[in-house]
C-alpha positions as CSV (number, residue, x, y, z in Angstrom):
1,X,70.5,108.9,125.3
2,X,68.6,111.3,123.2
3,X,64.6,110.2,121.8
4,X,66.3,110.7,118.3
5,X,69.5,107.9,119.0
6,X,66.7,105.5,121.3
7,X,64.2,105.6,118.0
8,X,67.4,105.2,116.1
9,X,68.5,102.0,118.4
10,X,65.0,100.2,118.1
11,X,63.1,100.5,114.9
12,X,63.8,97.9,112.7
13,X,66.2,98.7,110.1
14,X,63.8,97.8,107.1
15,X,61.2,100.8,108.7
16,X,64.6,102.8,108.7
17,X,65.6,102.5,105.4
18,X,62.1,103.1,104.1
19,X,61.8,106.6,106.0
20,X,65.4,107.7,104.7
21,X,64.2,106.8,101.2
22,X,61.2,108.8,102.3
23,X,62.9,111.4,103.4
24,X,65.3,111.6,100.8
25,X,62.8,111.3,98.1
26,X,60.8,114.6,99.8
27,X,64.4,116.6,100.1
28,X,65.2,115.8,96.3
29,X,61.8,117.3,95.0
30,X,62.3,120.4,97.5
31,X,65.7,120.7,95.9
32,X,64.8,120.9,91.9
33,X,62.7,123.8,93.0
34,X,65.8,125.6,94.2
35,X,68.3,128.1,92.5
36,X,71.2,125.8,91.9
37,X,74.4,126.6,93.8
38,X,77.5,126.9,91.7
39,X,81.1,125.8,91.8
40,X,82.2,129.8,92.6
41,X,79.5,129.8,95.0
42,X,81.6,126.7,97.2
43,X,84.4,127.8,96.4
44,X,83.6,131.3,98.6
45,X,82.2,129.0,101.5
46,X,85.4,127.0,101.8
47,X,87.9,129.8,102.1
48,X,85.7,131.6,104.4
49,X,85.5,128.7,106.8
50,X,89.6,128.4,106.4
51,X,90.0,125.9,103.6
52,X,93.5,126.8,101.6
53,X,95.7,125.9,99.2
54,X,97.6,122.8,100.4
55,X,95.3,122.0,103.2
56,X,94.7,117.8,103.3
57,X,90.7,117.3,103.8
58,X,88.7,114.5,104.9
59,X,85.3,114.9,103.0
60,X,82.0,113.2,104.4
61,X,78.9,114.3,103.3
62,X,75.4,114.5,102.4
63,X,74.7,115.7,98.7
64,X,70.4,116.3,99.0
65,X,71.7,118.3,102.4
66,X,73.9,121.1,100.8
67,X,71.4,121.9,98.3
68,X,71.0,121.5,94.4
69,X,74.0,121.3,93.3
70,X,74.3,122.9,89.5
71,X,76.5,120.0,88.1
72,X,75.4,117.6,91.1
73,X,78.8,115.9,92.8
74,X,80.8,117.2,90.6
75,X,80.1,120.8,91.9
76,X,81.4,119.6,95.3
77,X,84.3,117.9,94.1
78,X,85.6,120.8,91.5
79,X,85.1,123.4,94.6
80,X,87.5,121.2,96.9
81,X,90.0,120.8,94.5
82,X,90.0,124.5,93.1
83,X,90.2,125.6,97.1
84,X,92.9,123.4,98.0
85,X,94.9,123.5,94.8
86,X,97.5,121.3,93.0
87,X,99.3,121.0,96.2
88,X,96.6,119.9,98.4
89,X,94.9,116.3,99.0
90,X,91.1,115.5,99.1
91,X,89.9,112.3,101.1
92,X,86.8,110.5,101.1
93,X,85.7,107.4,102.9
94,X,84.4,105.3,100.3
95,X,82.8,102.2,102.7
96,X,80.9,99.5,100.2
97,X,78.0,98.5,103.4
98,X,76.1,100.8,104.9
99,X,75.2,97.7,107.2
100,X,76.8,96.2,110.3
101,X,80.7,95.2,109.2
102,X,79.6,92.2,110.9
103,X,76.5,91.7,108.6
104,X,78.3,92.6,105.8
105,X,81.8,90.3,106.0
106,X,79.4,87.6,106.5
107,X,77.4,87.9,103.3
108,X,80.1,89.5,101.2
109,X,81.9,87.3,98.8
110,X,84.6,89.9,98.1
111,X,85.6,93.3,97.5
112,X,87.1,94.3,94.9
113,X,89.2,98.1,94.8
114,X,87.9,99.0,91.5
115,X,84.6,97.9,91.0
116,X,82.7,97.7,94.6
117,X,81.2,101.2,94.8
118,X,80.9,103.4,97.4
119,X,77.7,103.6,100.0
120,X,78.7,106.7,101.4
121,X,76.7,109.0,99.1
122,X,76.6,109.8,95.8
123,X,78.9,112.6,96.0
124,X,81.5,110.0,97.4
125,X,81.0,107.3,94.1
126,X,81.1,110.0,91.8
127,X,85.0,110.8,93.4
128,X,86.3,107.7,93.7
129,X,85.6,106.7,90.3
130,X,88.3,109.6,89.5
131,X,90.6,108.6,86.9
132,X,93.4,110.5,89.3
133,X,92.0,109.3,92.5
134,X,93.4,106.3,94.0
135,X,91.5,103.9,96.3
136,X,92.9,101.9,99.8
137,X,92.4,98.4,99.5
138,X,90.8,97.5,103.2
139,X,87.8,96.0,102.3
140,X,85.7,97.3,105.3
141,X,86.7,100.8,105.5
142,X,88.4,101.8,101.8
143,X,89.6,105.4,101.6
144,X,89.7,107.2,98.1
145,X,92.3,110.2,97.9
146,X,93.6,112.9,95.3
147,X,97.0,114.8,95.3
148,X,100.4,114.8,95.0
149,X,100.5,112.1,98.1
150,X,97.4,110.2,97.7
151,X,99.2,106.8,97.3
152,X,100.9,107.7,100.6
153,X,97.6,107.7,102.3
154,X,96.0,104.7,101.3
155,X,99.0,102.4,100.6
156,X,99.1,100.7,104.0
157,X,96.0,100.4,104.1
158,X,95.7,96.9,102.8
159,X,96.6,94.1,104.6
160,X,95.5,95.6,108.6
161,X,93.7,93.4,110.9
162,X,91.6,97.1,111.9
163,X,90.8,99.5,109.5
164,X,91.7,102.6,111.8
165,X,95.2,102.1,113.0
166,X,98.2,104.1,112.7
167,X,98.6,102.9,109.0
168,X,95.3,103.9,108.3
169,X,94.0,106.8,106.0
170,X,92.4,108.2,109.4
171,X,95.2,107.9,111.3
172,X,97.3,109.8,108.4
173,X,94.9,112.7,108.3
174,X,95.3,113.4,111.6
175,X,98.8,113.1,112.2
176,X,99.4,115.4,108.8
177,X,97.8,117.8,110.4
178,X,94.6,117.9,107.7
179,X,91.6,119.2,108.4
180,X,88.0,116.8,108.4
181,X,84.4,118.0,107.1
182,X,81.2,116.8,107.8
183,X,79.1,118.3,105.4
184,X,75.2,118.3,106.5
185,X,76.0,115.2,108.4
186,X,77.4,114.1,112.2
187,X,79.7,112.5,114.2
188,X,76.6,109.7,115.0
189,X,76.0,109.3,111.0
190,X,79.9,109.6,109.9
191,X,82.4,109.3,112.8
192,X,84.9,106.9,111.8
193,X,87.9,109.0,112.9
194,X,86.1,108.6,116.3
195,X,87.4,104.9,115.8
196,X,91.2,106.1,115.6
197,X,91.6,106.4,119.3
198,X,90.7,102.6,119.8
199,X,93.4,101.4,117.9
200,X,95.8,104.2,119.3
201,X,95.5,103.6,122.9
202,X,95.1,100.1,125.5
203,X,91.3,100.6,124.8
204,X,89.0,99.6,128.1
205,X,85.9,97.9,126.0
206,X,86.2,94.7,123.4
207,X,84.1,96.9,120.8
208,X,85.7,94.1,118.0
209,X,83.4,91.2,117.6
210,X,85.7,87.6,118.8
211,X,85.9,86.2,115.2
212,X,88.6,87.3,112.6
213,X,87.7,86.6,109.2
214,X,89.7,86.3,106.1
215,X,88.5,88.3,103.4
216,X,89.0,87.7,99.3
217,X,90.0,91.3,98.2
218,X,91.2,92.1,94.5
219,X,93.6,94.9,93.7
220,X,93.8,97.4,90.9
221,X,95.6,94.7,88.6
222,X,93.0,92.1,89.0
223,X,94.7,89.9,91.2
224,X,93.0,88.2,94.3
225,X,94.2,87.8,98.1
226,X,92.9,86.7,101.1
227,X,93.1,89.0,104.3
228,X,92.2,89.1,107.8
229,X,90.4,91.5,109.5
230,X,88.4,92.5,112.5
231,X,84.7,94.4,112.8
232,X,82.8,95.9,115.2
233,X,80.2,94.2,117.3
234,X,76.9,95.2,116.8
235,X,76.1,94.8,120.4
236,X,78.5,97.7,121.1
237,X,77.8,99.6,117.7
238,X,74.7,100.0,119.0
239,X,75.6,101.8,122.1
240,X,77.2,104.6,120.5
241,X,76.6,108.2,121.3
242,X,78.9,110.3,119.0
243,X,76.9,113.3,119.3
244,X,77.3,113.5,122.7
245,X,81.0,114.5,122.5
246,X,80.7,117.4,120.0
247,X,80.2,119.9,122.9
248,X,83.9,118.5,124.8
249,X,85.4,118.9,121.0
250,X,84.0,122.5,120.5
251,X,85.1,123.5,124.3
252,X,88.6,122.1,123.5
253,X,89.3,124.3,119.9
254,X,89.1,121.0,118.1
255,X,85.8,121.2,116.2
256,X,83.3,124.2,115.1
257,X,80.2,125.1,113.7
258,X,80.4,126.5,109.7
259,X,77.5,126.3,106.7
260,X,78.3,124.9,103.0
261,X,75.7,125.6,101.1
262,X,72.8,125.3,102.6
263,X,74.5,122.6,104.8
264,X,75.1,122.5,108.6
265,X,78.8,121.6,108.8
266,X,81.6,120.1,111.3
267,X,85.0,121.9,110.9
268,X,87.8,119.5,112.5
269,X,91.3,119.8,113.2
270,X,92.1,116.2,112.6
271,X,95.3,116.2,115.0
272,X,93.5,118.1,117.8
273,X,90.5,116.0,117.4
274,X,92.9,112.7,118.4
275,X,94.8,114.9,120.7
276,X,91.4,115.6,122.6
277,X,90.1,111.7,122.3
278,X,93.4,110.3,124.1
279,X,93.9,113.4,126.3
280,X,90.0,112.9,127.7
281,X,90.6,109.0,127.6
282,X,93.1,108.9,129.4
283,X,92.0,111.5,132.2
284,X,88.5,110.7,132.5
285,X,87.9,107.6,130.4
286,X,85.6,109.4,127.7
287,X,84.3,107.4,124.3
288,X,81.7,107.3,122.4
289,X,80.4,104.7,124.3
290,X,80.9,106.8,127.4
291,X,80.6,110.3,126.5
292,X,80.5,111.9,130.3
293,X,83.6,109.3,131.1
294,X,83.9,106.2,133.4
């Protein structure tokens, strides 16, 4: 375990938030002192790296990390959708906690598709709120998508025990053959595609806390159901080392290194990137959890 993921693992989360805020706050005043990066100026960085026209992309992402952004989100946003064009599809995990699923089913009285905003990042609210995009109802894990088959990405979403399953948005992505960005974040602060191989293979360690819960979630129309679903245990949340596994994805052609903006970014092949998880599973019993295998 690295010092970073062991300070990470014990500091209490209330002295965590307060540094990020911190943090943030410094990065924010650093950036209005910055020549703001343009739409044009994205749009360059995303062919380069191999963005096209009708690629499908899974967006995560830090907004204060790429830089100032002259129109803020909507910079980002306009860039993806010029590169990948009419034909293409934009995704972004659109998550309402940024806390434990566990802490959050159990203090949550709902979620509702149209109203619950994101707490993925700025850049994230400011696209789901899209007139055109169109939100999966999963209230622990909700995907918002733009393009000629968004619906087909997040329509069987609602209604699955695990957010990450073959009906998934995640799972979708990968087995189109799209294409994942992690924009000035990581695996260890955005790796829910990681999660796809536990719900693809016979997987070795009960990282699902014991309970299901049923869940009040209200749809587009206004209309209310209750559903069940599972979340992760915080016991085994906490062991995560998702970092740890970029080197095996970089070796194996799945991942690489590229910049947006002033970002440090992952470039995935989505299908590769499950390929590699159940390949390296299956032959050495590598996770997350065990990132050197069993």
């Amino acid at each position: 375990m690295s010092i970073k993921d062991f300070v990470r693992k014990n500091t209490p989360k209330f002295l965590l938030d307060w540094n990020r805020r911190r943090k943030k706050k410094k990065r924010n005043s650093e950036l209005q002192q910055q020549k703001a990066i343009t739409r044009e100026e994205l749009v360059r960085n995303l062919r380069d790296i191999g963005i096209v026209e009708g690629d499908i992309v899974l967006v995560h992402s830090s907004l204060s990390r790429i830089g100032f952004l002259e129109e803020g989100p909507k910079t980002l946003v306009d860039a993806l959708r010029e590169t990948v064009g009419s034909d293409g599809h934009i995704l972004m995990p659109t998550s309402p906690n940024n806390v434990y699923q566990l802490d959050y089913i159990q203090n949550t009285p709902s979620f509702d598709v149209l109203n619950t905003p994101s707490q993925t990042g700025k850049i994230t609210e400011y696209f789901r709120q899209l007139p055109e995009a169109v939100r999966s109802l999963h209230p622990t894990e909700p995907v918002s998508a733009l393009g000629p088959k968004a619906k087909y990405f997040v329509k069987d979403h609602f209604g699955q025990l695990t957010p990450y399953n073959e009906n998934s948005p995640f799972y979708k992505v990968s087995k189109e053959g799209g294409k994942i960005l992690y924009i000035g974040v990581t695996l260890s602060m955005a790796g829910t595609n990681l999660h796809t191989l536990e719900d693809a293979v016979d997987f070795k360690f009960p990282i699902y806390y014991p309970e299901i819960f049923d869940f009040k979630v209200i749809d587009e129309q206004g209309q209310s159901h209750i559903i069940q679903t599972k979340v992760h245990d915080p016991a085994w949340s906490k062991k995560r080392k998702c970092d740890e596994l970029i080197p095996m994805f970089q070796e194996q052609g799945a991942l690489k290194r590229v910049k947006i903006g002033q970002a440090d970014t992952l470039l995935v092949d989505a299908k590769k990137f499950l390929d590699v998880m159940i390949d390296q599973y299956q032959k050495k019993g590598v996770t997350m959890y065990t990132p050197k295998g069993s």
